[in-house]
KOLMI-461110 format. One record per residue (C-alpha): x, y, z; residue in three letters. Coordinates in nm, 2 decimals. Layout:
<nodes>
X, Y, Z, ALA .
...
</nodes>
This chain:
<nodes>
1.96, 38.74, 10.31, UNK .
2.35, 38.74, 10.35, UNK .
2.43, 38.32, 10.51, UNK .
2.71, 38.34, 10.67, UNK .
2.86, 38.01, 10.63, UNK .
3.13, 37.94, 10.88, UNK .
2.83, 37.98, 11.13, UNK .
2.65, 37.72, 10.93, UNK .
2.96, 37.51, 10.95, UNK .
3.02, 37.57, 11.32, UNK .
2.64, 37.42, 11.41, UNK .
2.82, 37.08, 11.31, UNK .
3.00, 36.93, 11.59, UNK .
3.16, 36.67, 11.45, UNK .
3.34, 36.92, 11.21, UNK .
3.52, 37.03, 11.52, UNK .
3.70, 36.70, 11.64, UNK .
4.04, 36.67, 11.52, UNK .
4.25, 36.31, 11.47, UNK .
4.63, 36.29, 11.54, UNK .
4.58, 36.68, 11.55, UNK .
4.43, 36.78, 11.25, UNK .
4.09, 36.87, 11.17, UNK .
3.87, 36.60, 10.96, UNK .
3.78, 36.74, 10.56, UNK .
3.44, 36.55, 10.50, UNK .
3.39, 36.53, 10.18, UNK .
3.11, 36.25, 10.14, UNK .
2.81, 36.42, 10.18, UNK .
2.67, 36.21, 9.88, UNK .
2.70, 35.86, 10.09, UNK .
2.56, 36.03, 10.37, UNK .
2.54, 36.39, 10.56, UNK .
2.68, 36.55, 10.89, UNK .
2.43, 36.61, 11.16, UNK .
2.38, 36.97, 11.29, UNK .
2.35, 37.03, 11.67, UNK .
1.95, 37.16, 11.63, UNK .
1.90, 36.78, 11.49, UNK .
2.05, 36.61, 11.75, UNK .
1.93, 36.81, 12.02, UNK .
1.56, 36.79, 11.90, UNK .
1.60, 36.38, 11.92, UNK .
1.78, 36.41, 12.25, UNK .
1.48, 36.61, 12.37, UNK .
1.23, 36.39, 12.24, UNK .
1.40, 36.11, 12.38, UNK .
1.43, 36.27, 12.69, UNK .
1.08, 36.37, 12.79, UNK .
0.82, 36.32, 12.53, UNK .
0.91, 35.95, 12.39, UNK .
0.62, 35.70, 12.38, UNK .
0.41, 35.52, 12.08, UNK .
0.27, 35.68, 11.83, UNK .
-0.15, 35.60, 11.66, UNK .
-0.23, 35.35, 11.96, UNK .
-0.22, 35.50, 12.31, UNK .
-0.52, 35.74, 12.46, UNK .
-0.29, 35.95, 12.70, UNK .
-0.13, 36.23, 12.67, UNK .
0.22, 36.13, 12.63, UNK .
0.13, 35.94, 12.37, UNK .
-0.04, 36.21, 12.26, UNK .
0.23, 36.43, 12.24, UNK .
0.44, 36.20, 12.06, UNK .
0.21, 36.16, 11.74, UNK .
0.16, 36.52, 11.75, UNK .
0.49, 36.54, 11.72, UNK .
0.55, 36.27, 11.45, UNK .
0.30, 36.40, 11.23, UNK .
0.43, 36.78, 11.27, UNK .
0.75, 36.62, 11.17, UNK .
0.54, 36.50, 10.81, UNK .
0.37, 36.83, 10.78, UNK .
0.73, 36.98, 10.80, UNK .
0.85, 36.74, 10.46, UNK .
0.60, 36.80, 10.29, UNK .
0.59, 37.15, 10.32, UNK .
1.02, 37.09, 10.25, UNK .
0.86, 36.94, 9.87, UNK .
0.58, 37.14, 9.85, UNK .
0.32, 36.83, 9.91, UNK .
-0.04, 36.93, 9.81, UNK .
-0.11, 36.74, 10.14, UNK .
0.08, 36.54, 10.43, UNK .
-0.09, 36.26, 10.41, UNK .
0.08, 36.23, 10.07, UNK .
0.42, 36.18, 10.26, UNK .
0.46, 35.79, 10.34, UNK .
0.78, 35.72, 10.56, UNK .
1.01, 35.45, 10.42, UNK .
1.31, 35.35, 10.59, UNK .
1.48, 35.50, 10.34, UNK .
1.45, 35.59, 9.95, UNK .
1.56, 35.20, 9.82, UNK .
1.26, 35.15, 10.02, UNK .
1.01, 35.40, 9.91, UNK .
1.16, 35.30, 9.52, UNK .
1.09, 35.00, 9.61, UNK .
0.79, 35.01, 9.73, UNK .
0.63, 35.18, 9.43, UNK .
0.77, 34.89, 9.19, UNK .
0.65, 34.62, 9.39, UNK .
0.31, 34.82, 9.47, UNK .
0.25, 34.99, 9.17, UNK .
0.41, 34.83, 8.94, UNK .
0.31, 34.50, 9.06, UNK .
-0.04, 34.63, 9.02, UNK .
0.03, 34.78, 8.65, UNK .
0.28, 34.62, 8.48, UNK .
0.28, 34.32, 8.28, UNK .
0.37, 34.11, 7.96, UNK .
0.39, 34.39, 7.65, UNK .
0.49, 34.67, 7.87, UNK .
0.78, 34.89, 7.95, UNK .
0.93, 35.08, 8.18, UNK .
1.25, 35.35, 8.09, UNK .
1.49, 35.42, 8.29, UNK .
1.81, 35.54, 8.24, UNK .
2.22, 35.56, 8.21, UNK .
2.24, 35.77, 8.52, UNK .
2.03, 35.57, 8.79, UNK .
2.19, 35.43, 9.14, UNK .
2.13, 35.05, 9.22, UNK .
1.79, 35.15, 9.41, UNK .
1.65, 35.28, 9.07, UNK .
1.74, 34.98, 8.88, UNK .
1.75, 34.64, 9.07, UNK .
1.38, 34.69, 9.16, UNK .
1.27, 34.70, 8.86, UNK .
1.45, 34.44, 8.71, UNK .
1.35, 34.21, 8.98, UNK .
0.97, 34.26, 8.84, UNK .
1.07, 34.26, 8.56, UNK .
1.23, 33.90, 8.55, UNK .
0.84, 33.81, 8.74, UNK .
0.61, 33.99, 8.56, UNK .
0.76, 34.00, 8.19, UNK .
0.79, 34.39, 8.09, UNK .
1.05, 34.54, 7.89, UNK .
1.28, 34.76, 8.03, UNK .
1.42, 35.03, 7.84, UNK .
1.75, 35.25, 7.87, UNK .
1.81, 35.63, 7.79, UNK .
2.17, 35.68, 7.72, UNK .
2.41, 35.98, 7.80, UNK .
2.62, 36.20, 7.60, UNK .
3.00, 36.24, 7.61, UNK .
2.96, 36.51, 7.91, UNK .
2.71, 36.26, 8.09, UNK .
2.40, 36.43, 8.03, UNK .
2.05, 36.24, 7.93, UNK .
2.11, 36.16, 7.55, UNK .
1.73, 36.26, 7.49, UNK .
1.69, 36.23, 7.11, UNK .
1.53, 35.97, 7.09, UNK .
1.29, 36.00, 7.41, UNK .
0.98, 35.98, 7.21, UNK .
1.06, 35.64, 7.09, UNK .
1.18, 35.51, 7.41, UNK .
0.84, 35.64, 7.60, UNK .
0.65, 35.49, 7.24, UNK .
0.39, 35.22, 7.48, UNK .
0.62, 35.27, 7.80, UNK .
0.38, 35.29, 8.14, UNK .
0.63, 35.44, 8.39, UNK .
0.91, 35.59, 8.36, UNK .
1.19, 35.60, 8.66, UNK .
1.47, 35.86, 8.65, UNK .
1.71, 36.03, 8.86, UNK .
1.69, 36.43, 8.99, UNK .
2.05, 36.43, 9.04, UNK .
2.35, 36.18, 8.97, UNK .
2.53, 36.06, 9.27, UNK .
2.83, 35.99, 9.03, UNK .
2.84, 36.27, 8.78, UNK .
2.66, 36.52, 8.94, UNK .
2.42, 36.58, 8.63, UNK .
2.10, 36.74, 8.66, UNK .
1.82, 36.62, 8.42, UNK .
1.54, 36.81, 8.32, UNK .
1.30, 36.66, 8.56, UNK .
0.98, 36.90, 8.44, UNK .
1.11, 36.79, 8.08, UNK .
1.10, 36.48, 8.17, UNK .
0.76, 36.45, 8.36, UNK .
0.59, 36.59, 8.08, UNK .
0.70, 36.35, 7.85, UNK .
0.63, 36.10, 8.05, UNK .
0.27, 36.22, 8.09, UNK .
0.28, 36.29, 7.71, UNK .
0.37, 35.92, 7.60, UNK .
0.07, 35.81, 7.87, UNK .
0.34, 35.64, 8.15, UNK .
0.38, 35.78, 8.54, UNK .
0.70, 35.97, 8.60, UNK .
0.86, 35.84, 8.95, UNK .
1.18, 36.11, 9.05, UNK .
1.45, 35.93, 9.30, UNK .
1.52, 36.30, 9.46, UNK .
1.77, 36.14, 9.69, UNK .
2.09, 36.32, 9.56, UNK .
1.87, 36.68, 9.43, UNK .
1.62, 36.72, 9.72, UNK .
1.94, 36.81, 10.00, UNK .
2.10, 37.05, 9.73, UNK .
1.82, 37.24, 9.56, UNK .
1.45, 37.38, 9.59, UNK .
1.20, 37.08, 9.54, UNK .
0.91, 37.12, 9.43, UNK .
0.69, 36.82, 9.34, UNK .
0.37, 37.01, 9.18, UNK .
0.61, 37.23, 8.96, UNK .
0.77, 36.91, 8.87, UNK .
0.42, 36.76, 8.81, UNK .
0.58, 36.42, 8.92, UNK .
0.36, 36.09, 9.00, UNK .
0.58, 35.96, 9.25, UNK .
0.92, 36.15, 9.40, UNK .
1.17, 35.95, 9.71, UNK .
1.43, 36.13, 9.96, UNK .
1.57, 36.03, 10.23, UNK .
1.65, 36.20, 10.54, UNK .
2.07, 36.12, 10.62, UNK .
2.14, 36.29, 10.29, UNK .
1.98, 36.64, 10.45, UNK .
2.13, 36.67, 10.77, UNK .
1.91, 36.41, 10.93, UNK .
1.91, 36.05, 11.09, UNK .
1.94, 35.77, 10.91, UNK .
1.67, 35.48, 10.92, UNK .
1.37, 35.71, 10.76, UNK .
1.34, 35.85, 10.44, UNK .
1.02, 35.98, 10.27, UNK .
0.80, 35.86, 9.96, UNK .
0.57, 36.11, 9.81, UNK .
0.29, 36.04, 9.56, UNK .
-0.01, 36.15, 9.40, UNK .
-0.29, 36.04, 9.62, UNK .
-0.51, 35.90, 9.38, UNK .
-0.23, 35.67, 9.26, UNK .
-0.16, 35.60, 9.64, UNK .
-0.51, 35.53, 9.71, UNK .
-0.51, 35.27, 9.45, UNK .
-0.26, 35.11, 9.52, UNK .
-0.23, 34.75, 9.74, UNK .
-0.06, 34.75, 10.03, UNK .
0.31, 34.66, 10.03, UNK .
0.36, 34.54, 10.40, UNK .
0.13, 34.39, 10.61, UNK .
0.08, 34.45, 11.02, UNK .
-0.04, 34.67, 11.26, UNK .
-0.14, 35.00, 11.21, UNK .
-0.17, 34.92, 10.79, UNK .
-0.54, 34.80, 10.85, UNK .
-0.90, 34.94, 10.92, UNK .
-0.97, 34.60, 11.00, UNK .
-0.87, 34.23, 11.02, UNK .
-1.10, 33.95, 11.05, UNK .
-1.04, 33.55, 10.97, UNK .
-1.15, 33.62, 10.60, UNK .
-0.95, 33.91, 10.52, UNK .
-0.90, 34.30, 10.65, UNK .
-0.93, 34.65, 10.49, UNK .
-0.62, 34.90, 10.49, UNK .
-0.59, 35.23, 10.67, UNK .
-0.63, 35.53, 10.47, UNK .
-0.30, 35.66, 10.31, UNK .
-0.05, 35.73, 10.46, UNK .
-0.12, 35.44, 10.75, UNK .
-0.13, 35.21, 10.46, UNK .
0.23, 35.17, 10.43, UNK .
0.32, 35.23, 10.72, UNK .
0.29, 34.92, 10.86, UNK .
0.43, 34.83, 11.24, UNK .
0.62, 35.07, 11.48, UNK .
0.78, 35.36, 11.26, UNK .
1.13, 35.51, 11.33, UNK .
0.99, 35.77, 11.58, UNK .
1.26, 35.91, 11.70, UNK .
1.45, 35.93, 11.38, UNK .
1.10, 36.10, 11.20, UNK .
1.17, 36.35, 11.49, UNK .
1.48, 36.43, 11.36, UNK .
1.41, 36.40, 10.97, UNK .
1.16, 36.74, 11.09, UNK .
1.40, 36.92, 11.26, UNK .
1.65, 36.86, 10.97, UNK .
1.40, 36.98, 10.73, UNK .
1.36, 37.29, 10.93, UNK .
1.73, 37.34, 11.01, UNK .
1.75, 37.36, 10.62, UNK .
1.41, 37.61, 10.56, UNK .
1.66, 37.83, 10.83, UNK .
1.91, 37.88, 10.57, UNK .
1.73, 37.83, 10.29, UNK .
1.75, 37.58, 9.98, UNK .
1.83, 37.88, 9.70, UNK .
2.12, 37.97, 9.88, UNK .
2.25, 37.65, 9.98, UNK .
2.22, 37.55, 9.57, UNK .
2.41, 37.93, 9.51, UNK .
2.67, 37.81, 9.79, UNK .
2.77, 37.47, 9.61, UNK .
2.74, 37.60, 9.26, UNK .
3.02, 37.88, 9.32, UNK .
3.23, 37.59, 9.54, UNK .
3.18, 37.32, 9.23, UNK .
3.28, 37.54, 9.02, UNK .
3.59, 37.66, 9.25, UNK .
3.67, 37.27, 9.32, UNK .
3.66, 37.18, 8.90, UNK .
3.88, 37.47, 8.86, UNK .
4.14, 37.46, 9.10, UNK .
4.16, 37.07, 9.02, UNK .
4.24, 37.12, 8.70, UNK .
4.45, 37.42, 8.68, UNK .
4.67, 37.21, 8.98, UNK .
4.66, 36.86, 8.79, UNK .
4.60, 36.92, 8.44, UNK .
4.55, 36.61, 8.23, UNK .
4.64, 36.41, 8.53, UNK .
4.33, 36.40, 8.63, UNK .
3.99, 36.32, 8.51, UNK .
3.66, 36.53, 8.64, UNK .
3.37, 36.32, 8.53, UNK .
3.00, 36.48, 8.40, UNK .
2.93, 36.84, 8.31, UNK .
3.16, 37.13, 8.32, UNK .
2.86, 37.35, 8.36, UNK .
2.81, 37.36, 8.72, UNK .
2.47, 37.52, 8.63, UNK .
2.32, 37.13, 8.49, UNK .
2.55, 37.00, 8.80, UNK .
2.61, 36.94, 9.17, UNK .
2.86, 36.92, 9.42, UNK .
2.98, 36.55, 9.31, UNK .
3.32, 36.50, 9.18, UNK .
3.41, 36.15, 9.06, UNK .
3.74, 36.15, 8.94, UNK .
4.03, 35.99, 8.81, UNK .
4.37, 36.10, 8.90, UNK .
4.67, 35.95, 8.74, UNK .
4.70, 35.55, 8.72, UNK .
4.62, 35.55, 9.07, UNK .
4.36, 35.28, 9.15, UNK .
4.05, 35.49, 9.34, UNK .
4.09, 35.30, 9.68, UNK .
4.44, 35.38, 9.71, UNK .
4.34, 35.71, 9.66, UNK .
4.11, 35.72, 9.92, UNK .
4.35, 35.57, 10.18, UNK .
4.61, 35.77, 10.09, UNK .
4.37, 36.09, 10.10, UNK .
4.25, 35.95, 10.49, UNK .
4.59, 36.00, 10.59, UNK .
4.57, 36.34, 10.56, UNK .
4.20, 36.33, 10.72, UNK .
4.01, 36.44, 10.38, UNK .
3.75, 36.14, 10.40, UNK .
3.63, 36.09, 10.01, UNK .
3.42, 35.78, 9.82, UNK .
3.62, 35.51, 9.63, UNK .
3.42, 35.24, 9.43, UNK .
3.15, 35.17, 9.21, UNK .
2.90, 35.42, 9.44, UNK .
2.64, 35.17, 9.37, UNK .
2.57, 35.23, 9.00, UNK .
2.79, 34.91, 8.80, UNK .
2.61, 35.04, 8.49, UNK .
2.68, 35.38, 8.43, UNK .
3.07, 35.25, 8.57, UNK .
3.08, 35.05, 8.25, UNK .
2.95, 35.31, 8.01, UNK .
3.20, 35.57, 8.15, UNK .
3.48, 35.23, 8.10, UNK .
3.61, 35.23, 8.43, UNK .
3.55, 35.01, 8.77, UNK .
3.50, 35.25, 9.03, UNK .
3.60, 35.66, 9.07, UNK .
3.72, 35.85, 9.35, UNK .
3.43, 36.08, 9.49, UNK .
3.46, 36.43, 9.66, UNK .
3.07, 36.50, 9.75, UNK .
3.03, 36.90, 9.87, UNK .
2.75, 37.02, 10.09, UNK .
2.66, 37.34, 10.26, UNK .
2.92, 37.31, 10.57, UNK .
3.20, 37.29, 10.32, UNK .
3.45, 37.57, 10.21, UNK .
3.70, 37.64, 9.97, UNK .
3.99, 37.55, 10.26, UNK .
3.84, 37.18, 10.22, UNK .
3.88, 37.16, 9.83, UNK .
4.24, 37.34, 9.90, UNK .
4.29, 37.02, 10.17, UNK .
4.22, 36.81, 9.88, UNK .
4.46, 36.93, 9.65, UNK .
4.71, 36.94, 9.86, UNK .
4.65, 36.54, 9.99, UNK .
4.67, 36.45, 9.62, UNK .
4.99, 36.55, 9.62, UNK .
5.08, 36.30, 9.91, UNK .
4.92, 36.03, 9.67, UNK .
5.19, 36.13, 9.36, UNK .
5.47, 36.12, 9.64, UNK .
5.37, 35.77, 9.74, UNK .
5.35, 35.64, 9.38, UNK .
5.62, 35.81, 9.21, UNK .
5.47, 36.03, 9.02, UNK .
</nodes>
């Protein structure tokens, strides 16, 4: 099937407002995503005639709405190709459902004399949790490195897994744009004896997931990276290792029972999902889920692999040496993430300078300090592409950096 993608583009309204009289280049996508009309019109409806709680109430409004809610959870998992819904645990986000399996699992697992890898390419959410149970609980942690072109340096893998119990690693680099190997990776993981947990949150809104092909133990997303609200984002795990694992907050809706001495947990997926959920914004994270299954993940991968490669090239041919792509030239092993340095120009004044011609990029550190300090800088300038972008909005942004070598002299 042919997409045609200025109708894609035109199904998001905020594309279509203008300031000081010129339209507005997102080009963010990997902070956060534009909302289509089909998402915010399936929340306004819910809002509008079918809101009420969710698990607790007998009538039918209520009713409807946890029909509703868990329709919504039978759409993501069918998105990552779930063996079940009830496998699907809403988090507030992915830092929460990443979260959630260090403290859970790993506080369940892990000890003195163990180790958990990780590696060069992870965000904050990927690394700070573990370290924090790490400085409690005594493990090692251990780091896979990158090569020149900011791929996995994976030769010594074997070594690094050697008495390792999990190992935590990205689909996707929200700074580079690299692409591990994730089924690689799994199976090594599996080979060496340690759980293989995936932070999809930059891969899952870009490409085809599938979390049995992967073979993955654990796998997070979240829903304002794929055209959805924020506030909810999605843990998915294998339900055995679910099953086992304590809870990781406790209120309503968590328990079978509660008594003076103690209580039992709800079966998963109830069991972490303690207190009132984001209902409305769950509403939405389906609707999202099946705006994209409309168009299709192969061809919205297709889409920003032949605009990568169209934004690396006409970048370079433009600028030269001046500026400074960062990760893989391949687009095949990358996304639609462009950190870059241009010139002697300090990122933020890029950014600024770049807002003045309405092209909004990422300046800074993009929440992952360590992989700034192995590429030796402080923070990049970030063009992030998704599906309602075009070539005209990589042609607006080389033509803005041209206002930023007017401004400082170059």
């Amino acid at each position: 099937m042919t997409i045609d993608w200025d109708t894609v583009r035109a199904d998001f309204p905020i594309l279509r407002r203008e300031i000081d009289g010129a339209p507005i280049v997102y080009l963010d996508s990997g902070n956060t995503s534009q909302k289509p009309r089909q998402v915010i019109e399936a929340m306004d409806d819910f809002l509008r005639t079918s809101y009420a709680p969710i698990n607790r109430s007998a009538y039918r409004l209520a009713g409807e709405a946890t029909d509703r809610f868990e329709s919504a959870r039978a759409s993501v998992a069918r998105f990552v190709n779930a063996p079940s819904a009830d496998e699907i645990v809403f988090t507030k986000n992915a830092t929460e459902a990443l979260n959630l399996v260090a403290a859970s699992w790993g506080g369940a697992n892990l000890g003195p004399g163990d180790a958990v890898v990780l590696t060069h390419l992870e965000h904050h959410a990927n690394i700070v949790p573990w370290q924090m149970l790490a400085a409690k609980q005594g493990f090692e942690l251990r780091w896979v490195p990158l090569t020149t072109d900011g791929q996995l340096d994976l030769t010594d893998l074997d070594r690094l897994l050697t008495g390792a119990k999990a190992f935590a690693f990205t689909a996707m680099s929200n700074v580079l744009g690299t692409i591990p190997p994730v089924t690689h990776l799994v199976s090594a993981a599996h080979d060496a004896g340690a759980v293989a947990i995936v932070d999809a949150c930059q891969f899952t809104p870009h490409n085809v997931t599938d979390v049995q092909a992967w073979d993955a133990d654990f796998v997070a997303f979240s829903s304002h990276k794929m055209c959805g609200p924020s506030g909810v984002g999605a843990l998915w795990g294998r339900m055995e290792l679910l099953d086992a694992m304590p809870p990781y907050i406790g209120g309503g809706n968590m328990i079978a029972d509660v008594r003076l001495d103690g209580f039992t947990t709800a079966p998963v997926p109830a069991k972490f999902e303690a207190g009132t959920p984001p209902i409305v914004e769950v509403i939405g994270f389906g609707a999202a889920v099946e705006y994209l299954e409309s168009i299709g993940m192969a061809a919205v991968r297709q889409h920003e692999i032949e605009l990568t490669r169209y934004a690396i090239d006409t970048l370079g041919e433009r600028y030269g040496d001046d500026i400074t792509i960062q990760g893989p030239d391949n687009v095949e092993v990358r996304g639609g993430v462009l950190s870059f340095k241009f010139r002697d120009i300090h990122p933020h004044d890029i950014s600024q300078v770049l807002d003045q011609h309405n092209v909004c990029v990422r300046a800074g550190h993009h929440c992952a300090k360590p992989l700034m300090r192995v590429l030796g800088v402080n923070a990049t300038a970030r063009a992030s592409l998704y599906l309602y972008n075009d070539r005209s909005d990589i042609d607006a942004l080389a033509d803005a950096l041209d206002g930023a070598s007017d401004i400082f002299g170059f």
